[in-house]
C-alpha positions as CSV (number, residue, x, y, z in Angstrom):
1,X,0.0,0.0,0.0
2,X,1.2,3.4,-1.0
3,X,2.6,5.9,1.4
4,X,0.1,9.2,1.1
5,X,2.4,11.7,1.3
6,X,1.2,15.9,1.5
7,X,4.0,17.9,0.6
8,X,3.6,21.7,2.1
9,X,5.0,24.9,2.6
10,X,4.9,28.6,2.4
11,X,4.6,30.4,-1.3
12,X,7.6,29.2,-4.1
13,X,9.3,27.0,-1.2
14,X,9.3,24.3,-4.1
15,X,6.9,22.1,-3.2
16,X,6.0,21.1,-7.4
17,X,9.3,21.1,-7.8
18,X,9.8,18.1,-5.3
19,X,6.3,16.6,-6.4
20,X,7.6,16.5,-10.2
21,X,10.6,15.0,-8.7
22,X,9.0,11.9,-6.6
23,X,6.3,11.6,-9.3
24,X,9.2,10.8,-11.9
25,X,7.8,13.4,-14.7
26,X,6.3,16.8,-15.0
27,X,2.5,16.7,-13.3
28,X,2.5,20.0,-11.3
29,X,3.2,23.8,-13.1
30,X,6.4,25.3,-12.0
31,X,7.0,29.0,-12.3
32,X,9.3,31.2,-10.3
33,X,6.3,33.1,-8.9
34,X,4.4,32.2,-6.2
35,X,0.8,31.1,-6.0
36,X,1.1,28.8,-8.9
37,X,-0.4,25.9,-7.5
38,X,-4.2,26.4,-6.1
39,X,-5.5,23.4,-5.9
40,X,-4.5,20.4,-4.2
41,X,-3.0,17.9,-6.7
42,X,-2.5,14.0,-6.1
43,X,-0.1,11.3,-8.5
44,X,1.5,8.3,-7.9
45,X,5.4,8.4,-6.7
46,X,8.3,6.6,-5.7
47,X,11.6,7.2,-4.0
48,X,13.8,3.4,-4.1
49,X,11.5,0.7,-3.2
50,X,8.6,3.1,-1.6
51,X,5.6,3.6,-3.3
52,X,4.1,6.9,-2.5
53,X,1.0,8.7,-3.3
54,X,1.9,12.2,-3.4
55,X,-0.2,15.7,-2.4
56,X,1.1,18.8,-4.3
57,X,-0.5,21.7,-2.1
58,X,-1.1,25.8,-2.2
59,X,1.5,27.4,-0.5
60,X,0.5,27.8,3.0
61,X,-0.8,31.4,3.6
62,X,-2.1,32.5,7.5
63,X,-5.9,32.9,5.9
64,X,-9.4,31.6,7.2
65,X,-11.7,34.0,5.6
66,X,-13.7,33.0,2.3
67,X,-10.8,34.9,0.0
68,X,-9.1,32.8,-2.8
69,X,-5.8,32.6,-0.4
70,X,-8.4,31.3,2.5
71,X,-10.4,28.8,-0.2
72,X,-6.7,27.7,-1.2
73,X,-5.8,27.2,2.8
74,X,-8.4,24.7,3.3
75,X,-6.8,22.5,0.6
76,X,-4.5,22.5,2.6
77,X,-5.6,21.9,5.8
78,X,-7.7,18.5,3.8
79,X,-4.6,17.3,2.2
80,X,-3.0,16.9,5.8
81,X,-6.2,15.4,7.4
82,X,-5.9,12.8,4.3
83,X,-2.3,12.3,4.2
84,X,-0.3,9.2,6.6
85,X,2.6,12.1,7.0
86,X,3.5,15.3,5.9
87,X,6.1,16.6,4.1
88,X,7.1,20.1,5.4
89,X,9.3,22.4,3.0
90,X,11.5,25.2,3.7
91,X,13.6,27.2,1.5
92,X,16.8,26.9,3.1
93,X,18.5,29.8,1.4
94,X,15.9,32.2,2.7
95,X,16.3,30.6,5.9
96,X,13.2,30.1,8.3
97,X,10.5,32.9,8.5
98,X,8.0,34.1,10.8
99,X,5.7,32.1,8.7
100,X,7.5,29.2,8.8
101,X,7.5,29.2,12.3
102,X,3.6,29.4,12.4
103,X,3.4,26.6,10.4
104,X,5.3,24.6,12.2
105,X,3.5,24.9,15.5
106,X,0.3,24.2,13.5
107,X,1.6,21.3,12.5
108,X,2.5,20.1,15.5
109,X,-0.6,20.3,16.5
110,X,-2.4,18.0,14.0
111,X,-1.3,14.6,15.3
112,X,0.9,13.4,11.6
113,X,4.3,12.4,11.5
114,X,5.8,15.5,10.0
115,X,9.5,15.0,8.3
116,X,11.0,18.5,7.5
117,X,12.8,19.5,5.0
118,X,15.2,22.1,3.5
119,X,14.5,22.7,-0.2
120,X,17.2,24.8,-2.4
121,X,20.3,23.2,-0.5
122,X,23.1,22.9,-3.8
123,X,26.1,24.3,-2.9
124,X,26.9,26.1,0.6
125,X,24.1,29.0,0.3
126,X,21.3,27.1,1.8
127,X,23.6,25.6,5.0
128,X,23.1,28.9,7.1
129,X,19.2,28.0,6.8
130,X,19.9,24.4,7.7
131,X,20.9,25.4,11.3
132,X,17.9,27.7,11.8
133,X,15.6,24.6,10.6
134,X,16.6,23.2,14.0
135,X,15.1,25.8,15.4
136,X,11.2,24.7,14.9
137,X,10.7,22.1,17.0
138,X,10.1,19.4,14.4
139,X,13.5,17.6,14.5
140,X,16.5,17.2,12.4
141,X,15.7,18.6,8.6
142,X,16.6,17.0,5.7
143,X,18.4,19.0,3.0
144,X,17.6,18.2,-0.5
145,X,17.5,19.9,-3.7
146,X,14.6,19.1,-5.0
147,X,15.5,20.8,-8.7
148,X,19.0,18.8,-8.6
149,X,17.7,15.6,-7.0
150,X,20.2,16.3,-4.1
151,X,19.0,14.9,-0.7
152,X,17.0,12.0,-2.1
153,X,18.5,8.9,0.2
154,X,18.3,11.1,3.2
155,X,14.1,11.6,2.5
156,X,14.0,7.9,1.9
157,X,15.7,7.1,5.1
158,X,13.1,9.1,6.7
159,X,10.0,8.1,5.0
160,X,11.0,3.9,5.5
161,X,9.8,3.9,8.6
162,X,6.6,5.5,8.1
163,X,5.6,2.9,5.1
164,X,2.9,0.3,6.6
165,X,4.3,-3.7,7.6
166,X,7.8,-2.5,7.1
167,X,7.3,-3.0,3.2
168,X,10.5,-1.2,2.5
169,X,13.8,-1.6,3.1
170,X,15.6,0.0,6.0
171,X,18.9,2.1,5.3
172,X,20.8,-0.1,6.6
173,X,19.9,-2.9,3.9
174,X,20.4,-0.5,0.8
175,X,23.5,-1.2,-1.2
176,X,26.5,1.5,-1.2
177,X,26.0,3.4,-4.6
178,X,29.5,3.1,-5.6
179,X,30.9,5.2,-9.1
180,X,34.2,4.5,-11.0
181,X,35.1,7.8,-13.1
182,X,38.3,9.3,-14.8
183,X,39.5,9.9,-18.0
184,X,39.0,7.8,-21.1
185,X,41.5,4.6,-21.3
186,X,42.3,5.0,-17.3
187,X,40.9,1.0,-16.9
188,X,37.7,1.7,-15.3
189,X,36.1,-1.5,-16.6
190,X,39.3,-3.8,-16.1
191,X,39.3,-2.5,-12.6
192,X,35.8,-3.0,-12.5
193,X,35.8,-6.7,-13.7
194,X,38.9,-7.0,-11.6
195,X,36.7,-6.3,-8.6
196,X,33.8,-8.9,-9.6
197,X,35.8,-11.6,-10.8
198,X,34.5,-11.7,-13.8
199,X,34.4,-10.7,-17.4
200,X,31.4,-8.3,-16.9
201,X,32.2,-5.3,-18.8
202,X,33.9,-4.9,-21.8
203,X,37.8,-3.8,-21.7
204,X,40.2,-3.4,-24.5
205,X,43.3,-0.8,-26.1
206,X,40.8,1.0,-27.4
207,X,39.6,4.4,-25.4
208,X,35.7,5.1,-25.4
209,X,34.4,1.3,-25.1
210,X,32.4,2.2,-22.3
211,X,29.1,4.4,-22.9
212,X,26.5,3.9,-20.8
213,X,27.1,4.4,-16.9
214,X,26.7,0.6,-16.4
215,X,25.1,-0.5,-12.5
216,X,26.4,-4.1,-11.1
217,X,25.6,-5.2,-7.6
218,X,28.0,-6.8,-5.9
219,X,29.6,-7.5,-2.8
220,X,31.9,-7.0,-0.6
221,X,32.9,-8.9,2.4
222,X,29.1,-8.6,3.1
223,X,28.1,-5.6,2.3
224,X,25.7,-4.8,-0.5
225,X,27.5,-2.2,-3.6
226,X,25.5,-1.4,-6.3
227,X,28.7,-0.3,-8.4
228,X,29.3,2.2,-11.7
229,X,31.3,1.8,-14.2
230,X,31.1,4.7,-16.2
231,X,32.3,6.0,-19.6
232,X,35.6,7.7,-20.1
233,X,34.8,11.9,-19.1
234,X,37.3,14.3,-21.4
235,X,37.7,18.1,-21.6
236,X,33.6,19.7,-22.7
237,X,35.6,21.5,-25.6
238,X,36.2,18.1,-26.6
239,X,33.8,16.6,-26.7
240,X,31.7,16.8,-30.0
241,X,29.6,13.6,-31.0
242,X,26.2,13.4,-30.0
243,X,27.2,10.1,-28.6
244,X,30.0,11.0,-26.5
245,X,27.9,14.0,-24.9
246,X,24.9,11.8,-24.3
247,X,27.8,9.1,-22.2
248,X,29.3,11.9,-20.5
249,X,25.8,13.1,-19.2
250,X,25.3,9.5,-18.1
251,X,28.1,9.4,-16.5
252,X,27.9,13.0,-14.7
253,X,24.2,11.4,-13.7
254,X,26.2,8.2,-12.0
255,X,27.9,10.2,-10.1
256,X,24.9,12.9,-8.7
257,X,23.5,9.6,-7.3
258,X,26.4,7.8,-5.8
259,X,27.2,8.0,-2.3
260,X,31.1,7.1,-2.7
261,X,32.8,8.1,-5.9
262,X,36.2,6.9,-7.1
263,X,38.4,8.9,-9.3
264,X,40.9,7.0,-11.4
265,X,44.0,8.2,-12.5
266,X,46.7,7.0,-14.6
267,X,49.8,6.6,-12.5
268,X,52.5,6.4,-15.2
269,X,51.0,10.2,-16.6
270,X,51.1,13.3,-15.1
271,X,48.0,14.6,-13.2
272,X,46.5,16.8,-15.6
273,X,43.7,19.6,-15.3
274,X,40.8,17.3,-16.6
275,X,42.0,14.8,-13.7
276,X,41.5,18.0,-10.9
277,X,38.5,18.7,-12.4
278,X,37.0,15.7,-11.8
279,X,38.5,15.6,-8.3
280,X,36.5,19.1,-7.9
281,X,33.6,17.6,-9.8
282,X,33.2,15.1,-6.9
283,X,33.9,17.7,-4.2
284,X,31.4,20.1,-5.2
285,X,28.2,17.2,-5.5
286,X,29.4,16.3,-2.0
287,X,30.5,12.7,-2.6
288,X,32.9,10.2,-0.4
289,X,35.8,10.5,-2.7
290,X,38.5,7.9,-2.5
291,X,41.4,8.7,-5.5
292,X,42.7,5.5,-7.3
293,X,46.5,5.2,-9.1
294,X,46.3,2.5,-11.5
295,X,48.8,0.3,-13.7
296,X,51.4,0.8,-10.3
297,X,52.8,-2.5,-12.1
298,X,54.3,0.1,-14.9
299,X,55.8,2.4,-12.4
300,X,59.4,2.7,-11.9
301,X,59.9,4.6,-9.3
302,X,57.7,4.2,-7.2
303,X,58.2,6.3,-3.8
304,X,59.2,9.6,-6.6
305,X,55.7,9.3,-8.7
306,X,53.8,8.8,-5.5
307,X,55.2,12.1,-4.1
308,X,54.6,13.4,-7.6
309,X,51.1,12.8,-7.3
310,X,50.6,13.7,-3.7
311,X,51.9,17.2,-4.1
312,X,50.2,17.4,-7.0
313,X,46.9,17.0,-5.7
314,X,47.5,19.1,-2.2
315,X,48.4,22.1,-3.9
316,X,45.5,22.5,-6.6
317,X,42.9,20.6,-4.3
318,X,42.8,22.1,-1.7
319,X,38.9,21.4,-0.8
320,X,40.1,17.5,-0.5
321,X,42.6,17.6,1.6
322,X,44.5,14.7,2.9
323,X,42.0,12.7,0.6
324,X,43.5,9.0,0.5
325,X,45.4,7.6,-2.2
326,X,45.2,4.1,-3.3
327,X,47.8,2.5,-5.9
328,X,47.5,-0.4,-7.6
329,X,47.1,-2.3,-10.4
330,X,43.8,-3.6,-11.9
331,X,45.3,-5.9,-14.7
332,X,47.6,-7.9,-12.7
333,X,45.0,-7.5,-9.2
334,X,48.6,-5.7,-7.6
335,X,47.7,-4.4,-4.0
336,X,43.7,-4.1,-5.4
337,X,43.0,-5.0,-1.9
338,X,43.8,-1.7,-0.2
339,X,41.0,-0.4,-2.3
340,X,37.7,-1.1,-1.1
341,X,38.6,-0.6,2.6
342,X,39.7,2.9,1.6
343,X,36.4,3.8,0.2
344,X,34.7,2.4,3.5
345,X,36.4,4.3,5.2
346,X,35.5,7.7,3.2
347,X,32.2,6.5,3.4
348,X,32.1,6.5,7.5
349,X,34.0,9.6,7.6
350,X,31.2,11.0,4.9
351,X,28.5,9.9,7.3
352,X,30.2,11.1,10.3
353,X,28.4,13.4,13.2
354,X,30.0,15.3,15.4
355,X,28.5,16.2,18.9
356,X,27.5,19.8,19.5
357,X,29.5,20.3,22.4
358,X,32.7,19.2,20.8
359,X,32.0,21.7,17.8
360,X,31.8,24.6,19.9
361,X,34.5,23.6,21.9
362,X,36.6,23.1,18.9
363,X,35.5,26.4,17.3
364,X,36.6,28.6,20.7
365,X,40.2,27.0,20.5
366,X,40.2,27.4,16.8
367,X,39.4,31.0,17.6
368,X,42.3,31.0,20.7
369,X,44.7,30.0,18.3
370,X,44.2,32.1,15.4
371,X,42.1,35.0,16.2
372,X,38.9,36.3,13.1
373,X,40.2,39.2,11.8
374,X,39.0,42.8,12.5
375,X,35.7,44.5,10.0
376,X,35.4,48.3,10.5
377,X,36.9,48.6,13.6
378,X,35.5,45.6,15.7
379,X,36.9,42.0,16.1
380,X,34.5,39.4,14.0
381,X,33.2,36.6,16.7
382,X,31.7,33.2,16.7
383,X,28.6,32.6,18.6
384,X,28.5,28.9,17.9
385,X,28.4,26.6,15.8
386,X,26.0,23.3,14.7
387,X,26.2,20.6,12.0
388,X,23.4,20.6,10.6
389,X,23.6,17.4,8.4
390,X,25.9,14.8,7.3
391,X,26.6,13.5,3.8
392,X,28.7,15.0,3.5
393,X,29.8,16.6,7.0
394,X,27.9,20.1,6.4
395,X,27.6,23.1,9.7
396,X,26.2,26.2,10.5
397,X,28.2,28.7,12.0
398,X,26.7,31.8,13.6
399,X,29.0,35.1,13.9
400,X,28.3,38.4,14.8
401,X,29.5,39.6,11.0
402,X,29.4,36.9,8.4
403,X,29.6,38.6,5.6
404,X,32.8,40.1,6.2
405,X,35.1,36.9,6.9
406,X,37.7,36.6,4.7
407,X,38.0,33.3,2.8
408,X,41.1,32.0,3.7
409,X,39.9,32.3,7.3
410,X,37.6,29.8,6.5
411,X,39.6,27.7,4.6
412,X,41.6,27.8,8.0
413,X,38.6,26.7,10.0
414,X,37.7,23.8,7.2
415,X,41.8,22.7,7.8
416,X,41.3,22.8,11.6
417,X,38.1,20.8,11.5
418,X,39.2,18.1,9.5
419,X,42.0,17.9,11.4
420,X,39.8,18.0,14.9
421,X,37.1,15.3,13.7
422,X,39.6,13.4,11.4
423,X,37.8,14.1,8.3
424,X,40.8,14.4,6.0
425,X,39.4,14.0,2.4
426,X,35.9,14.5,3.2
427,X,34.4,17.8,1.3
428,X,33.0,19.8,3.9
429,X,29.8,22.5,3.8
430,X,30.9,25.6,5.8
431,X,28.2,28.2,5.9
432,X,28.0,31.9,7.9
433,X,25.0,33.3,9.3
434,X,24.4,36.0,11.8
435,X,21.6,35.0,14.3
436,X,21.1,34.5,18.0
437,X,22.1,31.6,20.0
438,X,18.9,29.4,20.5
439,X,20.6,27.2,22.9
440,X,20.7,30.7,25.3
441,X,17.3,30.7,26.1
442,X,16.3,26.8,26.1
């Protein structure tokens, strides 16, 4: 039986958006102006195994008179009556408003399970908003991007539970989504058939064999991997062939829905800008990233192209630092075994909470040792700071004049956090927002 699902929210929060998105094809108008949807629309959805039926609602509006904004209200207020749980969107980038707040005490009130969520959260402007989401009383929020398809295994992992005689599967049973990516002719399919044992996937001399971004399961010392092997990804100037554009976008898309990502590089060649740019690629979606040196049987010397490499990466990565390195190689199965542990391990660091205490504790010794620098005449300071969710690793900190930190006093905080938490490698969300404690005042 389908979970009924009402998905609501203040005026051009998204909530169509997200429908179209669960619905798997356009159902609901979407317009950057508010007040597009009046009437309360219902389709059929599914996120993994759960089958939804979905309630696209009016944006919520404080009205109980017989207006059109008061005749659109009670849509409203029928879908949640109707619904097994309620969806409730915020737009993380214009953080909570008064409204929002209203909302969310109504809703408390009406008895549903009620799973909130931030809407709008690509990139860092939407983690400020995050941490005042905590704020409302209706527990942790889950960021998503509903027009980028961001956030998608968090609002399963919250929905499972809800879905009647346990009918779907628990997080915990879902297989790692696992993506193989680099440069064409790398031997992303021989490590891949390397891996399985088998002959899956087709391999050869010749660069561009693989097109589509090709899903296995498999696993590994018990544990579930739904693994991608993917085709070859050159510079976009490149790339001209209808073909080749339509396998790059496939393999762009495998990598926007894995959870751990693996970037292959070609140990005997130098790193080279396309090979960063992937690296950043996988940084900026947010991924576990683990980076892979293959055909380590051709390598000479091996301690100077390792060092090579390493520097290499530090200086124009930055954003990954201390990300691990894994060589090998996949034709002869030399040291392939150091791989997969090293992606488990960016995966738990990926998933990794830290404890609200520590944070803060961290962030006033962080502060001790290298003081914020000065903005017209007064010293910047940190009120607190809260991670607001994890995969990957993303907080909230609160100062009394965000918008005047420079960045490489950030990129100083991001250093001494990893280095705090151990999360070397991991890319982490840092976002600014000026705003009262609400721990102060209970």
């Amino acid at each position: 039986m389908a979970l009924a699902l009402a998905i609501v929210g203040r005026p051009n929060v998204g909530k169509s958006t997200l429908f179209n998105r669960l619905a798997g094809r356009r159902l609901a108008l979407v317009d950057d102006r508010p007040g597009v949807t009046r009437d309360r629309r219902e389709g059929e959805g599914k996120i993994g195994p759960l089958r939804l039926k979905l309630i696209d609602t009016a944006g919520l509006e404080e009205s109980f008179d017989d207006s059109l904004s008061g005749r659109m209200r009670r849509q409203t207020d029928t879908a949640v009556a109707e619904a097994d749980a309620v969806l409730f969107l915020i737009d993380a980038r214009a953080g909570v408003t008064p409204l929002d707040r209203a909302f969310a005490v109504w809703l408390r009130k009406q008895g549903k399970p009620v799973i909130l969520a931030a809407n709008k959260c690509e990139g860092a402007a939407g983690v400020p908003g995050l941490g005042e989401a905590h704020g409302l009383g209706l527990g942790e929020p889950v960021a998503l991007s509903a027009a980028h398809g961001e956030g998608m295994a968090e609002l399963y992992d919250r929905l499972a539970p809800l879905a009647e005689d346990g009918a779907a599967e628990r997080h915990e049973g879902r297989p790692l989504h696992l993506a193989i990516i680099g440069q064409p002719n790398v031997g992303k399919s021989t490590l891949v058939n390397r891996l399985l044992g088998a002959d899956r996937v087709v391999t050869g001399p010749e660069p561009g064999l693989t097109r589509d971004a090709v899903a296995i399961d498999w696993s590994f010392k018990g544990r579930a991997i739904r693994l991608f092997d993917t085709a070859g990804l050159r510079k976009k100037a490149a790339i001209r062939e209808t073909l080749e554009k339509l396998a790059a976008a496939d393999a762009l898309r495998a990598v926007r829905y894995a959870e751990a990502v693996v970037v292959l590089l070609d140990a005997t060649s130098p790193v080279e800008h396309q090979d960063l740019g992937l690296i950043d690629l996988v940084a900026r979606e947010g991924r576990a990233l683990t980076i892979g040196l293959n055909k380590w049987d051709l390598v000479e010397d091996r301690r100077a192209a390792l060092k090579r490499i390493s520097e290499r990466i530090a200086a124009s990565a930055p954003q990954v630092a201390g990300v691990e390195l894994v060589a090998f190689s996949a034709e002869t199965g030399e040291k392939l075994e150091r791989l997969m542990p090293a992606v488990l391990r960016a995966e738990e660091r990926w998933n990794r909470r830290v404890p609200t205490a520590a944070l803060n504790r961290w962030l006033e010794a962080a502060q001790e040792r290298q003081s914020p620098p000065m903005a017209e005449g007064r010293r910047i300071r940190f009120r607190y700071a809260a991670q607001v969710k994890a995969r990957p690793p993303t907080f909230a900190l609160f100062a009394n004049k965000p918008g005047e930190l420079p960045g490489h006093y950030m990129r100083y905080l991001a250093n001494s956090l990893r280095a705090a938490f151990d999360l070397p490698g991991v890319p982490l969300r840092l976002g600014l927002r000026k705003g009262k404690n609400p721990y102060v005042e209970g």
